[in-house]
C-alpha positions as CSV (number, residue, x, y, z in Angstrom):
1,X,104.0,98.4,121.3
2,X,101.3,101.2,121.7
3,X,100.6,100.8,118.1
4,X,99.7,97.2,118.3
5,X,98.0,97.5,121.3
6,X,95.3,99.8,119.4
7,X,95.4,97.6,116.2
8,X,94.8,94.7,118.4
9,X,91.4,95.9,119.8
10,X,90.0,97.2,116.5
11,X,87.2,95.9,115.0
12,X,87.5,93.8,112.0
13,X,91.6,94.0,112.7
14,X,93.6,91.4,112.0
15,X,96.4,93.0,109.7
16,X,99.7,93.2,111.6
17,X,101.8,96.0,110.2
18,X,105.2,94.0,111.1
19,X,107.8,97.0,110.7
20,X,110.4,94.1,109.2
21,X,107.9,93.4,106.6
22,X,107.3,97.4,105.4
23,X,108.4,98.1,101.9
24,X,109.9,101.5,101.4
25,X,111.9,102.9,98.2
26,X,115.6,100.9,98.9
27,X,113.3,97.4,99.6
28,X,111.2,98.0,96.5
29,X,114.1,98.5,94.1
30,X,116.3,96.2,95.2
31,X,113.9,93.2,96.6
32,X,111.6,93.9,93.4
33,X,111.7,95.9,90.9
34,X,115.7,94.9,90.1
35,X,114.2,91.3,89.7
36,X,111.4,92.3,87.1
37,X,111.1,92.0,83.7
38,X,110.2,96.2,83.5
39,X,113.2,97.3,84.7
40,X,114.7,97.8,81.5
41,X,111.6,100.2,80.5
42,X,110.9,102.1,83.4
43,X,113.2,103.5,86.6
44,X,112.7,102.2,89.7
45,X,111.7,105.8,90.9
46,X,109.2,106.2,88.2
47,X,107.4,103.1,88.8
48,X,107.6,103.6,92.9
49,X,106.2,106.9,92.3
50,X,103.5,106.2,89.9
51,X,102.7,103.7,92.2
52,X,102.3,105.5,95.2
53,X,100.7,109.1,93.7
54,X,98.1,107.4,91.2
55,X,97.9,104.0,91.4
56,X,97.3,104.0,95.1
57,X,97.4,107.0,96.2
58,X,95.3,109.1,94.4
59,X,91.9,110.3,95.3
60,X,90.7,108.2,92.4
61,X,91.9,105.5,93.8
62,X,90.8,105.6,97.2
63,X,87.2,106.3,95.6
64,X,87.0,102.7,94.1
65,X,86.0,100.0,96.5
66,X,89.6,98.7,96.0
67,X,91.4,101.3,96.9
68,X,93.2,101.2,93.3
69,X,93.0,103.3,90.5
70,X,91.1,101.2,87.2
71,X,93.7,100.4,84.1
72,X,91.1,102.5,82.1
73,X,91.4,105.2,83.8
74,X,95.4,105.3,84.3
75,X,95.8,104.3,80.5
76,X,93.4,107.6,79.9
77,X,95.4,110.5,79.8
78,X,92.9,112.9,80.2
79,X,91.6,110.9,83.2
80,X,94.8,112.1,85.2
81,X,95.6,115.5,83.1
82,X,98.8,115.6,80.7
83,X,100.8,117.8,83.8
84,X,99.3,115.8,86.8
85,X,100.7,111.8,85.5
86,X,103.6,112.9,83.3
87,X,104.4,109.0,82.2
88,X,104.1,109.0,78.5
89,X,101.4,107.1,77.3
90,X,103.7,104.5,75.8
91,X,104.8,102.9,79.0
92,X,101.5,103.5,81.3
93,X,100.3,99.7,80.7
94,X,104.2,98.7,81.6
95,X,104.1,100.8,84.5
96,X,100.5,99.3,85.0
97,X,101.7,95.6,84.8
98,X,104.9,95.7,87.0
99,X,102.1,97.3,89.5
100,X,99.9,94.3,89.3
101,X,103.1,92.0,90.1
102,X,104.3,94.2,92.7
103,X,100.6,93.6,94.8
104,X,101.3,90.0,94.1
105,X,105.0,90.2,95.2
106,X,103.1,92.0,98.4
107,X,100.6,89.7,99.0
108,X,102.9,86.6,98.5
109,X,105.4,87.9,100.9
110,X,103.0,89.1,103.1
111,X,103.9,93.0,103.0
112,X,103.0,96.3,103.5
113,X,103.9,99.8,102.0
114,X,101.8,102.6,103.4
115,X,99.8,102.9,100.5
């Protein structure tokens, strides 16, 4: 209740964080990712946690006006270091692609993860 009651009188607020509609690890793989056409070529926990370290929740992604990392610069190896992102660069624009359905899947089914 407290939490609403701040988010309600914030400026430019108008996002309600619905706990029901929060999308954790269990929700993702079995709501989503078990329904995708990548789960043959990537794990659930791969894609969840590419997701939320680099694709989201890196500090090259919170530098873009987007608040997601750039396909260039994922696909890059050296963009992320060989030891930091240790996806094989074979399956980054898979990884990448499930990504861009999973924000749809969010945005269509009005979501949130805390990304």
């Amino acid at each position: 209740r407290l939490l609403n009651d701040i988010e309600s009188i914030l400026p430019g607020s108008t996002r309600n964080f619905n706990p029901s509609q929060r999308i954790d690890f269990g929700r993702f793989k079995r709501d989503f990712h078990n329904h995708s056409s990548f789960n043959e070529k990537v794990s659930a926990l791969i894609s969840w946690t590419v997701i939320r370290t680099f694709l989201k929740g890196s500090i090259q992604a919170f530098q873009n006006p987007d608040g997601i990392l750039p396909i260039d610069d994922f696909l890059e190896v050296e963009k992320l270091g060989k030891n930091r992102c240790r996806v094989p660069a074979e399956l980054r624009e898979h990884v990448y692609d499930e990504f861009l359905q999973y924000q749809k899947f969010l945005q269509d089914q009005q979501l949130w993860d805390d990304c």
